[in-house]
C-alpha positions, -999 to 999 in steps of 0.1 A, spaced: 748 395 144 737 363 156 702 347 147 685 359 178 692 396 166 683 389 135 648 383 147 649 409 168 661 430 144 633 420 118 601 420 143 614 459 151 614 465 115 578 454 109 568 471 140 582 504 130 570 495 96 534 491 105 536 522 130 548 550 110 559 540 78 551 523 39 573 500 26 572 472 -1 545 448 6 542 427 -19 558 391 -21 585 390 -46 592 361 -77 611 352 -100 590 324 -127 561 356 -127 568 353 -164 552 320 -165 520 329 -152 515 366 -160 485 374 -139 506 372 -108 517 404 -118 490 422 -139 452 411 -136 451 423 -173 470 397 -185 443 375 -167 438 342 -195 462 351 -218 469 315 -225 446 300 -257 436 271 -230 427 273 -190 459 264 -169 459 260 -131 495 268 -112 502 263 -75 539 280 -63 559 281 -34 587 304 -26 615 304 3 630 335 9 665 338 25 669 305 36 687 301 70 667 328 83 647 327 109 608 344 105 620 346 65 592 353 41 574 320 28 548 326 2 523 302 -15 500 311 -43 475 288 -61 454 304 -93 433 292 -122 426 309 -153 411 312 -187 398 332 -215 361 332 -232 357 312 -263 355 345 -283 389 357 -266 377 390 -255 375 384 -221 406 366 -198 390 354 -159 408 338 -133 412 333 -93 440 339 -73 448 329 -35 479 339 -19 496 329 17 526 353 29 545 343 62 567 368 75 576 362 110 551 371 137 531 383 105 507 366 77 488 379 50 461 359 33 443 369 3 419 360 -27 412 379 -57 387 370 -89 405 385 -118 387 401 -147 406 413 -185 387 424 -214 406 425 -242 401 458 -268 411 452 -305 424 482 -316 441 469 -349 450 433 -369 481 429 -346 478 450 -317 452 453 -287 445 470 -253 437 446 -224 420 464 -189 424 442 -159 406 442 -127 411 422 -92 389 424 -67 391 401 -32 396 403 4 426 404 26 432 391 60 465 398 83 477 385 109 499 394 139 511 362 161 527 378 195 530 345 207 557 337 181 580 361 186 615 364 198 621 398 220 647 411 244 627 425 269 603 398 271 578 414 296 568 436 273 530 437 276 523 444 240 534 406 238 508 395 264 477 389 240 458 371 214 472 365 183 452 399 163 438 400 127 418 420 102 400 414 69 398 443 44 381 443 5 412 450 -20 411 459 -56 441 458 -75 439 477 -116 461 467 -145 467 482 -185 481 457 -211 490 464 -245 500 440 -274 512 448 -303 527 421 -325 552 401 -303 556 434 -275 537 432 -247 539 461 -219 519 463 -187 511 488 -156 494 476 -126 481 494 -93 482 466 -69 464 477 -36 446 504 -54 425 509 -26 449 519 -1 433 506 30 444 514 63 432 484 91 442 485 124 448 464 154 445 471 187 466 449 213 459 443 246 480 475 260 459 500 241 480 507 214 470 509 181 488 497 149 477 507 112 487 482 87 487 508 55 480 486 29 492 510 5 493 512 -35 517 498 -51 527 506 -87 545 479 -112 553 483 -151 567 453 -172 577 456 -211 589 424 -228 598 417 -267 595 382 -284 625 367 -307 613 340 -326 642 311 -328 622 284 -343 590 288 -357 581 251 -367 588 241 -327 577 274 -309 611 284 -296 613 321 -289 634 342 -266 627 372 -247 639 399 -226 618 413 -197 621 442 -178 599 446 -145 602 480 -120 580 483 -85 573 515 -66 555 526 -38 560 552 -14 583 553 12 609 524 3 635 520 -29 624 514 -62 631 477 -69 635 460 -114 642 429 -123 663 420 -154 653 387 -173 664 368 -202 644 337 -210 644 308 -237 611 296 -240 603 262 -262 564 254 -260 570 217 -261 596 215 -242 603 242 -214 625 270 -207 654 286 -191 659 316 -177 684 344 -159 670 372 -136 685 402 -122 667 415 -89 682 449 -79 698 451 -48 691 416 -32 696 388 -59 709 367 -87 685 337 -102 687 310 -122 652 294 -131 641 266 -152 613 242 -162 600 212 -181 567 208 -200 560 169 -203 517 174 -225 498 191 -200 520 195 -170 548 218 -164 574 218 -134 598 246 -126 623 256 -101 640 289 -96 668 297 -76 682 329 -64 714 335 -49 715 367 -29 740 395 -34 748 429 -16 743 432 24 714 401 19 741 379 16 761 382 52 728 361 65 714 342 36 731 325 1 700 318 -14 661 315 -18 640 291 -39 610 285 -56 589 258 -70 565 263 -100 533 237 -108 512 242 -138 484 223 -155 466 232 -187 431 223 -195 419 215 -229 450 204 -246 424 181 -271 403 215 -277 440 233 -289 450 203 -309 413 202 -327 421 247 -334 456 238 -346 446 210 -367 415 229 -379 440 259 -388 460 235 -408 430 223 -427 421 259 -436 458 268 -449 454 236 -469 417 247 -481 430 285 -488 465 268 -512 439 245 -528 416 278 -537 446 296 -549 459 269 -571 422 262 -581 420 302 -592 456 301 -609 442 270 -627 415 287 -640 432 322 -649 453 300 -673 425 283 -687 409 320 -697 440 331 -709 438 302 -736 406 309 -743 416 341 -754 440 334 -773 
């Protein structure tokens, strides 16, 4: 199959696709891990400090029309920590189609004991698509569904997440689309196409090792599953070293399509990462790999150093009291005597 077919072969499938059927939607990554609210709005500001992330990822490189996605988000918590807030903007390329979107993300954060909590997340935002007849790549190229501006809609999404936390496991469910709208374009032959943006439904669980607690070097494993109706249930497999000062490393597993290798540097406020994936299964007769860059900048390092220091002086207070009240039960107990 040459690259020509391939085309061909993809702009059928998204035809089809937006016709008759539902199929996965969503753009895929793999360093999701390092900014959680990509996946789950409740996980919205889970950081102590506001971070900013921009991240760009090229699927199946040496394909024509392959999938390019760009994201950029900022996010936060309240001073209290109860509430997480953030906005998110994606760009999807696909071929003759694009996808633009933004979403103003919302967590509140329930205490339910000392060590464990129940976080409810909510998106909500508009999307645009995009259908460009002009760029594509047909046999019978007098086809007059071809002949016609390129065609776009804008429709309000919502997407709905759960998060619980309890000592170092965290497990989420999100309902991405939860709306489930259904805008349509008409082309210039009369024919009408529904785009079925339809829900979507993710779970992740992850569990914390702690290597090194002076440096904050932990290491998890992560487990992430998509569904929706009407193509194969996708999970991803990771395995990730994490040092807070430093970066981290990590190994993904994406069923059915790809192997990845991902890693990143932390230099004070600014982090860089890059993930590559090399693709397995029938993926990798037209493609060997896909990659990803990953840009992040925290705010209010000076505020986190002023908690951490203030923490210390309050373990150094609390030693002093209890040496203060040993002290003074040995001084009663000589009195006594």
């Amino acid at each position: 199959m040459n690259m020509k077919k391939i085309q061909i072969f993809s702009i059928l499938l998204f035809l089809g696709a937006a016709s008759h059927t539902q199929a996965q939607q969503l753009a895929l990554s793999t360093q999701y891990y390092q900014n959680m609210m990509t996946l789950n709005p409740a996980f919205a500001g889970q950081s102590e400090y506001a971070k900013a992330a921009v991240s760009h990822r090229s699927m199946f490189t040496g394909v024509q029309g392959s999938p390019q996605t760009s994201y950029m988000s900022v996010d936060g918590q309240t001073a209290q920590g109860k509430m997480g807030l953030g906005i998110i903007a994606y760009r999807d390329q696909t071929d003759i189609l694009s996808s633009t979107s933004a979403m103003v993300n919302y967590a509140y954060r329930m205490k339910i004991s000392d060590d464990a909590r129940l976080n409810f997340g909510l998106a909500l935002g508009v999307q645009n698509q995009t259908i460009d007849f002009d760029k594509a790549q047909v046999v019978n190229e007098l086809d007059p569904i071809l002949f016609g501006p390129r065609a776009n809609r804008t429709a309000f999404n919502a997407d709905f997440g759960l998060g619980f936390e309890w000592n170092k496991l965290q497990v989420g469910f999100a309902i991405p689309q939860l709306l489930g709208n259904n805008p349509t374009i008409s082309t210039n032959s009369g024919q009408t196409m529904a785009l079925n943006n339809v829900q979507h439904y993710r779970g992740s669980v992850k569990y914390d090792f702690m290597i090194d607690d002076s440096r904050d070097i932990k290491f998890y494993p992560m487990a992430v599953v998509r569904s929706v109706k009407g193509a194969p249930f996708q999970w991803d497999a990771n395995l990730v070293v994490d040092a807070a000062n430093l970066g981290w490393f990590g190994i993904t597993y994406h069923s059915t399509y790809a192997f990845g290798i991902s890693a990143g540097v932390r230099y004070k406020s600014i982090s860089a990462g890059y993930a590559h994936n090399f693709s397995t299964g029938v993926v990798n007769d037209y493609s060997k790999r896909s990659s990803e860059f990953l840009l992040t900048y925290h705010f209010g390092d000076r505020w986190r150093e002023q908690k951490e220091w203030n923490k210390k002086m309050e373990a150094a207070d609390q030693e002093l009291m209890d040496e203060s009240e040993l002290q003074q039960e040995e001084i009663d107990s000589l009195k006594l005597q």
